[in-house]
N, C-alpha and C positions, 0 to 999 in steps of 0.2 A: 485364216480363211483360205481355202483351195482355191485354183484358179476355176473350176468350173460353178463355183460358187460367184465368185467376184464377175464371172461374166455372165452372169445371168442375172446378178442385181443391174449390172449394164446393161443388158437386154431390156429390164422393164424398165428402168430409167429411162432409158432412149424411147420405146414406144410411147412412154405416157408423159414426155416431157411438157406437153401444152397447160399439164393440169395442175403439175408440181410447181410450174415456173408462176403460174396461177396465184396461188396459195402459200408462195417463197417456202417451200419444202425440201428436204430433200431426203434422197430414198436411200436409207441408213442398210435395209435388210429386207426380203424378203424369204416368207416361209409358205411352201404351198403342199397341201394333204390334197392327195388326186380321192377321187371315187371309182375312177378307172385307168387305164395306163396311160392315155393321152391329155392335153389338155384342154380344157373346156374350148377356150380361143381358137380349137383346132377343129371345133365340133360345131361351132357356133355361125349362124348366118351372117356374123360380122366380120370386119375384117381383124387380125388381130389385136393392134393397136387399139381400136375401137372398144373390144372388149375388155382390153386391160385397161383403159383410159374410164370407162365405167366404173370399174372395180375401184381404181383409185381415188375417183368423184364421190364416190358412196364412201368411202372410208376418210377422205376431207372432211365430206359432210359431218360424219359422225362424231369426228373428232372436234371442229371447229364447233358446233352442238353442243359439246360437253363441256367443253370449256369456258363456252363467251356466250350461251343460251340460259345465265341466270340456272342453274340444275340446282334443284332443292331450294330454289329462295322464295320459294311458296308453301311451303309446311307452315302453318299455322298462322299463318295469313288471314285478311276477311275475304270476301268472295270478289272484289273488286281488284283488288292486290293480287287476288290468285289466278283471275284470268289476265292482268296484266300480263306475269311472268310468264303465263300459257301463251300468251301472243309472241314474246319476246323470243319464247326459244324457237317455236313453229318460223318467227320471222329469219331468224340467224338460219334453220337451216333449209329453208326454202331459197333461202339466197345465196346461200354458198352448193345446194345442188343447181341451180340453174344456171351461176358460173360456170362450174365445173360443166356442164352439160355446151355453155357456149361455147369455151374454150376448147374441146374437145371434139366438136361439128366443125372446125376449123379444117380437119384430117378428112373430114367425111368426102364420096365418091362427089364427083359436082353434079350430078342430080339429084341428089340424096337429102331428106330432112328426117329432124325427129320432132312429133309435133304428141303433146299433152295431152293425152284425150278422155282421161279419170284421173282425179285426183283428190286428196281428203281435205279438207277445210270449210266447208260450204254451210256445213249443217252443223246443230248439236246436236249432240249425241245424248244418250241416254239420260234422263235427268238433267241436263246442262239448260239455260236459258237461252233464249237466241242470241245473245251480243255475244255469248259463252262459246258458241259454234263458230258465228266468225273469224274464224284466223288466218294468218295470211298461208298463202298456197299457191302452189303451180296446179295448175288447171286448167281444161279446157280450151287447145287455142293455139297454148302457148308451141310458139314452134322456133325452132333453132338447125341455123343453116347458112351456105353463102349465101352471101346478101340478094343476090338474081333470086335466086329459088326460094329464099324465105318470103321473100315480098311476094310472089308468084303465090304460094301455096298461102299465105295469109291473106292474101286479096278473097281467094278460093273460099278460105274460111269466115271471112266476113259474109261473101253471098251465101254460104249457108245459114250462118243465124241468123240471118235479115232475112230468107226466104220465111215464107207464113207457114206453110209445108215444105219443109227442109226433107230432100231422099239424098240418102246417104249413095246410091247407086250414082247419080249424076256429078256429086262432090267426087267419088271414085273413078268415073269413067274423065272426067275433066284433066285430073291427074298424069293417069294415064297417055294419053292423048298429046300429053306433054312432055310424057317420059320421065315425067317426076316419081321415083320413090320415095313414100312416105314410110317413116317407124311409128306407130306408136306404141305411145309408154301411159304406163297405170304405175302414179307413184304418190308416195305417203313417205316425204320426210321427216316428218317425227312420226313416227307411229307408238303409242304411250306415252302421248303429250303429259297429261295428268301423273301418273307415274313421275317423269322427268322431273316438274314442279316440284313434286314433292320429293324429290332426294330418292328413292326407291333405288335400290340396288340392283333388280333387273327387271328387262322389257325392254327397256326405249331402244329404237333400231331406226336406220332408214331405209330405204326400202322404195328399189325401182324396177319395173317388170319394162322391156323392151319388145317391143314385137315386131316380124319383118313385114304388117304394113298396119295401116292405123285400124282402130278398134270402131265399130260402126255407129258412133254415137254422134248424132248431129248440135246438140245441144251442151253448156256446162252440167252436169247430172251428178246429183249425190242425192241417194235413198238410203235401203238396207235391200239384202237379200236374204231369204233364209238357206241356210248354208247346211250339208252333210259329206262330209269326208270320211272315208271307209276305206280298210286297203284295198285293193285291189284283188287279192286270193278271194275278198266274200262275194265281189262282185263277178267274177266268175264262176264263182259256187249258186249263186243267184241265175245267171245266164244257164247253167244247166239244169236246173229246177222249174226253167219259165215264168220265174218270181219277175216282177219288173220292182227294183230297188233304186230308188231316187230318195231324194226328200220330201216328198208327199209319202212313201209307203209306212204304213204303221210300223211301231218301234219295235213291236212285237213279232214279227215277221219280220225284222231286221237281227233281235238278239237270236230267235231259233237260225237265220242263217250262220252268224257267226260260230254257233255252237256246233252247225251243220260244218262249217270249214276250220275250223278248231276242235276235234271229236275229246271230249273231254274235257273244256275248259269249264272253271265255275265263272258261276254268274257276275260273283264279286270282282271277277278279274277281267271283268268287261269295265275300263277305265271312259267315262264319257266326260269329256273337256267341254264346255260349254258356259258362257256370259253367266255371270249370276249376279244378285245385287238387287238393294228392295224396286230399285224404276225397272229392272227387267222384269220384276213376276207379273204384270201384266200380259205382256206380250206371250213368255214361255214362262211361267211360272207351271200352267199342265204339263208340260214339256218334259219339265223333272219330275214334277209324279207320275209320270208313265215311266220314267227312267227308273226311278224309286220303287216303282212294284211290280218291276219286271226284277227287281234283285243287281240291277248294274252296279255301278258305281261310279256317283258324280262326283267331280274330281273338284277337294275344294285347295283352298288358299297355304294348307298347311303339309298339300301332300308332295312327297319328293318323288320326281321323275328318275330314269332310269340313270340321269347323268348326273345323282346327286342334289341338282340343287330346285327350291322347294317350286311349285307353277302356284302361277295367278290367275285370278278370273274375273278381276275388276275391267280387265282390258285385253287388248291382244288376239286375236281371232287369227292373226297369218301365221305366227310363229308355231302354234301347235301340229300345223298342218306336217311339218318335219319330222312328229315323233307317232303319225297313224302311223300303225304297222304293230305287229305280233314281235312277243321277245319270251324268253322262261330267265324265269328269276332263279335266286342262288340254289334253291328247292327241288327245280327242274321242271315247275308249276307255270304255263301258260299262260298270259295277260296279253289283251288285244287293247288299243287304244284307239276310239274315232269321235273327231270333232261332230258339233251337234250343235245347231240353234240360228245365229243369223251374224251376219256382219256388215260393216258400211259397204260399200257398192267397191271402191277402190279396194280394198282389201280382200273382198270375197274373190273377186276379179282375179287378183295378185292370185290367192292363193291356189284357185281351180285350175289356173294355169301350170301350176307345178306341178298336172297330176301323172303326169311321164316320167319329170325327174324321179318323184320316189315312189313310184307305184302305187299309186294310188286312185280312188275314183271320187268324183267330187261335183255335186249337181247342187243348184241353187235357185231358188224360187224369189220373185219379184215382192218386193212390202211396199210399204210404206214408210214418212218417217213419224206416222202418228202411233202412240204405245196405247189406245185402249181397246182394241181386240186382241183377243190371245192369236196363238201363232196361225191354227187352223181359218178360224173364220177371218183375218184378216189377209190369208192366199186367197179366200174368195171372193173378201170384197175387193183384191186388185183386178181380178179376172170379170167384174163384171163390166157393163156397158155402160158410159159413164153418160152418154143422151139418152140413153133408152129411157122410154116414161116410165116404166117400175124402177128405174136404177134405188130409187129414195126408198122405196117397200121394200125391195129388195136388198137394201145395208138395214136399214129396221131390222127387219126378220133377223139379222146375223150378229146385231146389237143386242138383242134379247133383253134381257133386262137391266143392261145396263144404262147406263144416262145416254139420250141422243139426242141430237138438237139441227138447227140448220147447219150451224159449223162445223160439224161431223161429215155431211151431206157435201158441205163445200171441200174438206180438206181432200176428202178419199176420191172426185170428183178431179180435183186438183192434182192430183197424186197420180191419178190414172194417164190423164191428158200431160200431164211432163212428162213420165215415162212413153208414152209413144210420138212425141214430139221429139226427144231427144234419142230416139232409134231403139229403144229399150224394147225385145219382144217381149209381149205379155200373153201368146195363144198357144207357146210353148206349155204342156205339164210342165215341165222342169227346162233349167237352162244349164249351159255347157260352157266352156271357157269359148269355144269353137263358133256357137251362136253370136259373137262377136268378134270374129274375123271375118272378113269379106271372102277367103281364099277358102277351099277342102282342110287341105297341107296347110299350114299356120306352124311356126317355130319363134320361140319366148328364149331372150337371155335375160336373168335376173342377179339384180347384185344387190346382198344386203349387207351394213355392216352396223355392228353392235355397239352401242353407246354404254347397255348395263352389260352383265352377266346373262345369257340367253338358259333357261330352262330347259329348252328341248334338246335343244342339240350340246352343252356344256361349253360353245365359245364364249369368252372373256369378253369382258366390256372395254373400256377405251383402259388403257396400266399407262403411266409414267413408270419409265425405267431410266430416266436420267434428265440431265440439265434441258428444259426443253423438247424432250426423247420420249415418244409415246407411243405404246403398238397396238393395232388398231387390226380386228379381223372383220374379215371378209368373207362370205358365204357367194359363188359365182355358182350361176347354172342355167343348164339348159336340157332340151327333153336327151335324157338318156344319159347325161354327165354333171358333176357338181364337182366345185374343187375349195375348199376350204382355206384362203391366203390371209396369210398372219405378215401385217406391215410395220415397218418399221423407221417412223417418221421424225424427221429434225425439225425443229422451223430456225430457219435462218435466222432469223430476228428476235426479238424478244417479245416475251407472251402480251406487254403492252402494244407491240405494237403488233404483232398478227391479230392480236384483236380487232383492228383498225379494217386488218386485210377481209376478216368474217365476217363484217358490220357493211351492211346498208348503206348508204349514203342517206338516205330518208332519216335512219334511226340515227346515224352519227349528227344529224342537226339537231333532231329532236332531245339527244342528248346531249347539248351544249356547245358542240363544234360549229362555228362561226365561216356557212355558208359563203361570204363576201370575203374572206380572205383567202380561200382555199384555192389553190390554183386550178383554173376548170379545162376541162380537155371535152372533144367534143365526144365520148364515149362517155359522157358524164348523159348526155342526151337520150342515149339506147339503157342507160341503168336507170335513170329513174322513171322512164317511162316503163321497165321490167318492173320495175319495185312496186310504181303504182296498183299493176296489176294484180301483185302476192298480195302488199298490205291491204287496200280498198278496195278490191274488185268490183262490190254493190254498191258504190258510188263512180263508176265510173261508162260513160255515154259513149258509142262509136259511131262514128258518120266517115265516110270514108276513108278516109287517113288520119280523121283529126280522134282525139281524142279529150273527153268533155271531163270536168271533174267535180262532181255534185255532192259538195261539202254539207248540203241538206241533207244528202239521201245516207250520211256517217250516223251513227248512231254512239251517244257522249259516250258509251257503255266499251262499247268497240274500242273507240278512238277519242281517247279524253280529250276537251274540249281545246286545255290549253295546247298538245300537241297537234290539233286541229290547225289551229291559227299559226303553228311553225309551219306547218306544210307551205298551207297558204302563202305566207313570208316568203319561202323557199322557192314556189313556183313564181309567182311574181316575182321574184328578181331574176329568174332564169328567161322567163317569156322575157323580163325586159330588156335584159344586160345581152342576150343571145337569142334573138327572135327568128336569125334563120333554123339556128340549130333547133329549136325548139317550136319551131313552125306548127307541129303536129298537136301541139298539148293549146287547152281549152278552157278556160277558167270560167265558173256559174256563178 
């Protein structure tokens, strides 16, 4: 190894020592593929450490995920068993990104925080049951910083979700005022939870968008949006036509533009990536028959992308977003590929925001999280008046003949009033990554890193390449640069025991570790009131400082019964044994 090589593993060594010393790692190698001649860190509104220290955190995660997140121990499970495992890994890497994210604010400027402000966990998704959606998550709220400023900006964020009309303007101008910078971040630590469970060889990633100030949502929020990504050349070819192309514009009027900015492409080599799966054809089931007889081509489960290896469409909505863009295959034959349909709210977010890095354009429409209007009449019924006296006649009419009832009435009612409670515009046609930045100017660093085999882009999944020795890549970016870092990680220790280092403290009781003997530090205080929040979020009460813990409000489905009663065990002896430390926590 050259010396210019050897000092530049020193270089990141040294910047991102917080997160390494974190996670007992150590930083055997790195490999970095630029997109341009400089490097991201250099481009980025962070400082550099900061950036690399991200980087590093995302590829912890990923790797600490794969190994101690239960991966494939849910194939052929019953459904009880298979959302277990689905808890188990979302909880492993919720909790080793939100380390890595504390450890790392350690460096930050001292006015500076980075606080949560989208995140996936909240909901189920497509077909899933509610206890199914449940998983643990960073979300909403969560903020990480010096101890002054984090109290400061989470006081801030308590008066918001305690106001009855929560304005995102006053939570911003308070800020402000106190010269506090805020980050926020839109993140989804497992993203392909499902996948993961079942062993799947590619998808799973984690995945964190950074923004230099927070995103304008007053509320914890998870819906869908319906999503369209397009490159960027049709969206210009559109702008010189006077066409307005978003995602309300008919598909048809989308394939003649592409054909207009690709003169000669066929039809079939219009590649449309988009969710499929029998709980989606309600929703976009028309979706793909317009796709289908305009001659496209929806892109299924068995087709190989340009880097080889085969794309999915059970799940995944952010990763494709890396491969819109135009190519010619071995022929010399023109293929255009753009996403199409809808994604969870964290994710569509993640991805609209990337639309600089790869040129791209990217507009997404508000839903809901109910599947039984297809895609059109349910953009309408978010958009209606949810007090107005026809609002009820007015979802009828859009219901047509399908089954309606009160609880149709209530959910979309419901649906409407969360989304403008928690800042979400709904008077927009269409929405923009921008529509949730408070600033004009708004700039995103994002780091993802790969757990399988990635489809779009051909990065590897987590490899063992020796005793304890794993490399683990990295996707960094930001508008105008992307750099591609391939890590090369040791763990000091032995896989038993970094397990120890991945694991919860909550999960290490629940699985057998004997609370009462384990030596307690008072940082034991700040982690399991973190962990609270990832595992049982909807069971948990705020009143000033204190935090309440509503062992009714757990659902057995969620959180089985018997590990219920270890929590319980757990915090009673902590409230008792440590009741200053633990001042804050609230037993129901």
């Amino acid at each position: 190894m050259d010396i210019e090589k050897r000092n530049m593993i020193a270089q990141w060594a040294f910047d991102t020592r917080p997160v390494l010393l974190r996670f007992h790692l150590w930083l055997d190698d790195v490999e970095v593929e630029r997109a341009q001649a400089g490097p991201v860190s250099a481009l980025s509104f962070t400082p550099r450490a900061i950036a690399r220290c991200l980087a590093v955190t995302s590829a912890a995660t990923a790797l600490g995920t794969r190994l101690f997140g239960k991966f494939g121990e849910g194939h052929g499970q019953d459904k009880q068993a298979y959302n277990q495992v689905k808890k188990a890994a979302d909880a492993i890497s919720a909790y080793a990104l939100s380390e890595g994210l504390w450890h790392l604010t350690r460096s930050l400027p001292e006015n500076h925080a980075i606080m949560v402000c989208l995140g996936e966990g909240l909901m189920p998704k497509g077909g899933e049951t509610p206890e199914m959606g449940a998983n643990p998550l960073l979300g909403f709220g969560r903020v990480y910083a010096r101890p002054e400023v984090a109290r400061f900006v989470d006081g801030a964020i308590r008066d918001l979700i305690n106001d009855p009309k929560p304005e995102f303007s006053s939570f911003y101008r308070r800020l402000r005022e106190r010269g506090v910078t805020v980050w926020g971040a839109a993140v989804d630590t497992l993203e392909c939870t499902s996948r993961f469970a079942e062993g799947k060889a590619t998808g799973p990633m984690s995945v964190i968008h950074l923004f230099d100030s927070p995103l304008t949502i007053t509320r914890p929020y998870e819906a869908y949006f319906g999503c369209l990504t397009v490159p960027r050349a049709v969206t210009r070819k559109a702008d010189e036509q006077s066409v307005v192309l978003d995602w309300v514009t008919p598909r048809k009027t989308l394939v003649e533009l592409i054909e207009a900015t690709y003169p000669g492409i066929r039809r079939e080599h219009i590649h449309v990536w988009t969710l499929r799966g029998r709980t989606r054809a309600p929703r976009i089931g028309k979706l793909w028959d317009e796709w289908k007889a305009l001659g496209a081509h929806l892109i299924e489960d068995d087709w190989k992308t340009p880097t080889g290896i085969e794309a999915f469409t059970d799940s995944g909505t952010y990763a494709p977003t890396v491969l819109v863009r135009s190519w010619r295959d071995e022929a010399g034959a023109t293929h255009v590929m753009v996403c199409d349909g809808y994604a969870a709210t964290a994710e569509a977010m993640q991805a609209a925001s990337l639309s600089e890095v790869f040129d791209v354009d990217a507009s997404m429409a508000v839903l809901s999280d109910d599947f039984r209007l297809p895609y059109k009449e349910e953009y309408r019924a978010m958009r209606l008046a949810p007090d107005a006296p026809d609002f009820e006649s007015k979802l009828r009419a859009l219901f047509g003949d399908r089954p309606f009832d009160a609880e149709a009435v209530t959910t979309y009612r419901d649906a409407i009033h969360e989304a403008k409670l928690s800042g979400v515009p709904l008077r927009p046609r269409v929405l923009r990554a921008g529509d949730f930045l408070p600033e004009k100017q708004w700039r995103v660093l994002s780091s993802v890193s790969y757990m399988g085999d990635d489809p779009y882009t051909g990065a590897h999944g987590v490899e063992q390449i020796g005793p304890n020795t794993y490399r683990v890549t990295t996707m960094l970016a930001t508008h105008d640069a992307s750099s591609r870092i391939t890590f090369t990680l040791r763990f000091k220790e032995s896989l038993e025991e970094a397990r120890l280092i991945f694991s919860p403290l909550l999960v290490r009781y629940m699985s057998g570790v004997d609370w009462t003997q384990r030596p307690v530090k008072i940082s034991d205080s700040g982690r399991i009131r973190n962990e609270l929040q990832t595992l049982i979020s909807q069971a948990l009460e705020y009143e000033g400082h204190s935090i309440r813990v509503r062992f009714d409000k757990i659902d057995d489905k969620v959180l089985p019964r018997d590990k219920q009663d270890i929590v319980r065990r757990v915090l009673t002896w902590y409230k008792a044994t440590h009741p200053v430390w633990f001042s804050w926590l609230e037993l129901a």
